[in-house]
C-alpha positions as CSV (number, residue, x, y, z in Angstrom):
1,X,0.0,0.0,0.0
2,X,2.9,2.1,0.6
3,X,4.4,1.6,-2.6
4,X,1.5,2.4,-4.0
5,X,0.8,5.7,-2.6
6,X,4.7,6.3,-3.3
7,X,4.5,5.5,-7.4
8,X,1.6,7.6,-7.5
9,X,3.2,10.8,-6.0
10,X,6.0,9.8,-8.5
11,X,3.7,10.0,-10.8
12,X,1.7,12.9,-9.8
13,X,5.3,15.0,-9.7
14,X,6.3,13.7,-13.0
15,X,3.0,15.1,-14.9
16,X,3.0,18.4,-12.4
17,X,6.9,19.0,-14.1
18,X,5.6,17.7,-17.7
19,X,2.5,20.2,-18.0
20,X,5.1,22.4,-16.2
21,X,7.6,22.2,-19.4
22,X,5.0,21.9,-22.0
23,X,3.4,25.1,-20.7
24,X,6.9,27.2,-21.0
25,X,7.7,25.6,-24.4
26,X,4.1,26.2,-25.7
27,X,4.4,29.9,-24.7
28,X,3.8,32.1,-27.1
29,X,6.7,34.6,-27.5
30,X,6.5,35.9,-31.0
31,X,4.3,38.7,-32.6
32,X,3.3,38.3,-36.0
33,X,2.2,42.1,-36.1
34,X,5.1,43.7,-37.2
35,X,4.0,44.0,-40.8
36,X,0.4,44.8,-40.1
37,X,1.5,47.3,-37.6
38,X,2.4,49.8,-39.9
39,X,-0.4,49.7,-41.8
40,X,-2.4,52.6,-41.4
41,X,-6.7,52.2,-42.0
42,X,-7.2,55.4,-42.9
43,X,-4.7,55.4,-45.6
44,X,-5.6,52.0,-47.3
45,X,-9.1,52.1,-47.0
46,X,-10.6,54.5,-50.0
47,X,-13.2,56.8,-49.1
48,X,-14.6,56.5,-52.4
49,X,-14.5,53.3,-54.6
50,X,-17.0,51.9,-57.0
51,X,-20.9,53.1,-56.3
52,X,-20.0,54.3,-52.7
53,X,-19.0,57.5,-51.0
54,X,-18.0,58.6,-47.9
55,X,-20.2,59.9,-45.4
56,X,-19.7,61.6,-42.2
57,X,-21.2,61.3,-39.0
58,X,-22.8,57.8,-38.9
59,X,-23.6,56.6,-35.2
60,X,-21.3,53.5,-35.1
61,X,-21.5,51.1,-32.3
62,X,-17.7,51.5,-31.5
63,X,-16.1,48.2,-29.9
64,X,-15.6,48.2,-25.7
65,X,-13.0,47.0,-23.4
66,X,-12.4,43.7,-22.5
67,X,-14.1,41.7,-19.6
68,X,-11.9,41.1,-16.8
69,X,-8.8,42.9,-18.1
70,X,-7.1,44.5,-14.7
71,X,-4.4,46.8,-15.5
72,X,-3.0,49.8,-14.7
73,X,-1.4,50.6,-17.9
74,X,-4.4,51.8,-19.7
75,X,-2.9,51.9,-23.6
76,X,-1.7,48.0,-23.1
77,X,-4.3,47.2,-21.9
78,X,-6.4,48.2,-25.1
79,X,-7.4,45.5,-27.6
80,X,-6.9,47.6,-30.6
81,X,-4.1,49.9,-31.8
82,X,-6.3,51.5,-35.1
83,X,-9.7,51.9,-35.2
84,X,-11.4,52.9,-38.0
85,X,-15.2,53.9,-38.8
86,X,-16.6,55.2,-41.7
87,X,-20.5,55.2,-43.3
88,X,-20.5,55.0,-47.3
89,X,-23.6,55.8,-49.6
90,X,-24.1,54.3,-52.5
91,X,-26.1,55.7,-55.8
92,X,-29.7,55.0,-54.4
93,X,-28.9,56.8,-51.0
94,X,-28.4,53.5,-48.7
95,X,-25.6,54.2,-46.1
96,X,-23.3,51.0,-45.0
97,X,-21.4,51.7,-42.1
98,X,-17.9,50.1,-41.9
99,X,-15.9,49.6,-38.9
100,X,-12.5,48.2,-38.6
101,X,-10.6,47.3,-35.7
102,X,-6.9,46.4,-35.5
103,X,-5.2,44.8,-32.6
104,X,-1.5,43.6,-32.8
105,X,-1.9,40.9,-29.8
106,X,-4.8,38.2,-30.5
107,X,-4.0,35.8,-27.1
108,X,-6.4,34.3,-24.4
109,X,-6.4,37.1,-22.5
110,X,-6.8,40.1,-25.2
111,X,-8.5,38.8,-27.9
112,X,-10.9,41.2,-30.0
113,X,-14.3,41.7,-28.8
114,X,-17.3,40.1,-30.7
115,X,-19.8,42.2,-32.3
116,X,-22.7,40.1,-30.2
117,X,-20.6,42.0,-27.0
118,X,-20.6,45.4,-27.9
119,X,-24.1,46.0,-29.0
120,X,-25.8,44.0,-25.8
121,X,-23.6,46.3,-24.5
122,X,-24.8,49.3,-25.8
123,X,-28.3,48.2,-25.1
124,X,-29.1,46.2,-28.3
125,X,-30.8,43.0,-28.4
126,X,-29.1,40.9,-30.3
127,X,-30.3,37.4,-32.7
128,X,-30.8,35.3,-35.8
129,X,-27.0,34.5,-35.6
130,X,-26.1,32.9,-38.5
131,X,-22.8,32.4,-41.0
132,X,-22.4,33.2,-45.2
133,X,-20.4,32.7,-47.3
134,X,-19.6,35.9,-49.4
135,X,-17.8,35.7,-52.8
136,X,-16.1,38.8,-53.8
137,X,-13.3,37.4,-57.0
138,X,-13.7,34.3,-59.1
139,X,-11.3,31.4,-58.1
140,X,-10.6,32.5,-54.5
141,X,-12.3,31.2,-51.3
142,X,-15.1,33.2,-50.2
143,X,-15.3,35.3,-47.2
144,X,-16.8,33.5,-44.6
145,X,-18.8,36.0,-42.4
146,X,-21.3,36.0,-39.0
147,X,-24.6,37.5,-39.6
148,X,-26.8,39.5,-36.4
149,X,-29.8,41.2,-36.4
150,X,-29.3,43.9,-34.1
151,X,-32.6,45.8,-32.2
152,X,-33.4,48.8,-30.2
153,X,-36.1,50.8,-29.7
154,X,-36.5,52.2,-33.5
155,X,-33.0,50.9,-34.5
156,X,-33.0,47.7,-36.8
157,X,-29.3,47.2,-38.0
158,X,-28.4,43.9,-39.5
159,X,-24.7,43.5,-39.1
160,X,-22.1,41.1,-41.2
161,X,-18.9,40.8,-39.4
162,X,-15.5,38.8,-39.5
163,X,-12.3,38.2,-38.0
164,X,-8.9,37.7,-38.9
165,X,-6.8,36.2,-36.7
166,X,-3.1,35.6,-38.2
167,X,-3.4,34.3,-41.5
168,X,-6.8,33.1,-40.9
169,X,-10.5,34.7,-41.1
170,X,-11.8,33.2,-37.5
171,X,-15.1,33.3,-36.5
172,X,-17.1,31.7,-33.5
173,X,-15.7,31.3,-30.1
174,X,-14.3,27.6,-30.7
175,X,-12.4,28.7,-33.9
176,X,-11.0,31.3,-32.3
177,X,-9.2,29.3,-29.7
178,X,-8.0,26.8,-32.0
179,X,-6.9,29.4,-34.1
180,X,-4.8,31.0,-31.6
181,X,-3.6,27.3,-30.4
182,X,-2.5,26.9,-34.1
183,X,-0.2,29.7,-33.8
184,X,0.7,29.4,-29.7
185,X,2.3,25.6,-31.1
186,X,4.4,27.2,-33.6
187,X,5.2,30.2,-30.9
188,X,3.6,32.8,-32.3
189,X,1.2,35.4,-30.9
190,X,-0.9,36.5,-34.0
191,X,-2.3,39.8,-34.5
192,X,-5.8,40.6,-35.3
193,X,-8.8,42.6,-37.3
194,X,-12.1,42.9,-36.7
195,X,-14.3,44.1,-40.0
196,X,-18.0,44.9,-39.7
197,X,-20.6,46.3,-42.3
198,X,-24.2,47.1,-41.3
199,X,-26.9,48.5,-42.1
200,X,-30.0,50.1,-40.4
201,X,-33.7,50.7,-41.7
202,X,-33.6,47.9,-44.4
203,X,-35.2,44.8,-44.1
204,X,-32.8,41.8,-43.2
205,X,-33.0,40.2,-46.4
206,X,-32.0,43.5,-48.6
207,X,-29.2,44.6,-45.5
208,X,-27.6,41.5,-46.0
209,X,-27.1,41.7,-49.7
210,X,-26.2,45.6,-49.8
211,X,-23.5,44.5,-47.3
212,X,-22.3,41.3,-49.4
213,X,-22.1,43.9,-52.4
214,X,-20.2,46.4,-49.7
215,X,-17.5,43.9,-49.1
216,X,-17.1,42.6,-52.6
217,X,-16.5,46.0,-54.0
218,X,-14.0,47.0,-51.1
219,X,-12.0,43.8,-51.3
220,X,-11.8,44.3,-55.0
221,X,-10.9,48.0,-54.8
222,X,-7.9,48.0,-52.1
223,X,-4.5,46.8,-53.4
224,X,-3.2,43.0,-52.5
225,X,-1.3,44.0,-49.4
226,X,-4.5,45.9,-47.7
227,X,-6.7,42.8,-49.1
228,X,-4.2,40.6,-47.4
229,X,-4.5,42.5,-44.3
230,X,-8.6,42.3,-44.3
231,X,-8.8,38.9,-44.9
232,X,-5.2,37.3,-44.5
233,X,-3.5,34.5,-47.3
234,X,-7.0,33.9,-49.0
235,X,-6.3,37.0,-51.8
């Protein structure tokens, strides 16, 4: 019985020192955001392209601060670096409003908010969550994005949203994390961009398609390196 107890505190310290070990070689110590870094929203992203125009003074829902984040040091403790919002109008008078949100560190611990967040936040109710796929060039992968209908009081604003995380568009809570386990194995800490389009007065149905057209015509309008930077390898 003593031997027993005895193998199994062997045993017990051996896996306390493993997990130990393949926690510090896990650790992610490299940023992938020293090319995005120096990109700068307002200059790559056209306020005019195709049928749409910019227009100021649109009431964005802006994204907030991450829950439980604890620190003194207000600017690290940010999510995003850049921030960009803009509303565009196209020929009939519809307004899109684009936001997009750039954060160098995407880790466990700062990761980019989710749409869903901010507007309950701001006093939204938030449903019909759904995914699309939303083809923008002939023999590329589509742009997979998450659909919301966003409500409150008078304001109906169907939103289309999607992440980039590294390399990858990653959307949903699970993907996320296996995303950023992807990179944490190969020792990276990848940076990140939220991009959301919505639209508010229209019924879902026509939102959603006025947005897909939004995002076809800005992917096809910014230059490789800015597409690249929106929606990672997939160009």
């Amino acid at each position: 019985m003593m031997r027993n107890n005895s193998l199994q505190a062997i045993f017990a310290a051996i896996a306390i020192l493993a997990t130990a070990l393949l926690a510090q070689v896990l650790t992610p110590r490299a940023l992938m955001a020293s090319a995005s870094s120096s990109v700068s929203l307002e200059k790559v992203i056209p306020q005019q392209f195709g049928q749409w125009t910019y227009t100021p003074n649109v009431g964005l829902i802006t994204p907030t601060e991450p829950e439980g984040v604890v620190d003194t040091n207000k600017i690290a403790a940010k999510i995003y670096s850049q921030e960009l919002g803009r509303g565009y109008t196209d020929r009939e008078g519809h307004v899109v409003m684009l936001l997009i949100a750039y954060g160098p560190v995407q880790n466990y611990r700062l990761k980019s908010h989710r749409p869903e967040v901010c507007y309950t936040a701001a006093g939204f109710r938030v449903s019909n969550k759904s995914f699309a796929d939303v083809t923008y060039r002939d023999g590329v992968p589509p742009v997979q994005v998450e659909r919301l209908i966003t409500e409150r009081e008078s304001r109906f604003e169907p939103v289309s949203y999607w992440r980039r995380v590294g390399h990858d568009i990653s959307n949903g809570i699970f993907e996320n994390q296996i995303t950023r386990l992807k990179y944490g194995i190969r020792g990276l800490i990848p940076d990140g961009a939220l991009v959301r389009v919505s639209v508010i007065g229209l019924p879902a149905d026509q939102s959603f398609q006025l947005q897909d057209q939004f995002i076809r015509d800005l992917l096809n309008a910014v230059n490789p390196e800015s597409r690249k930077f929106l929606i990672g390898r997939s160009t």
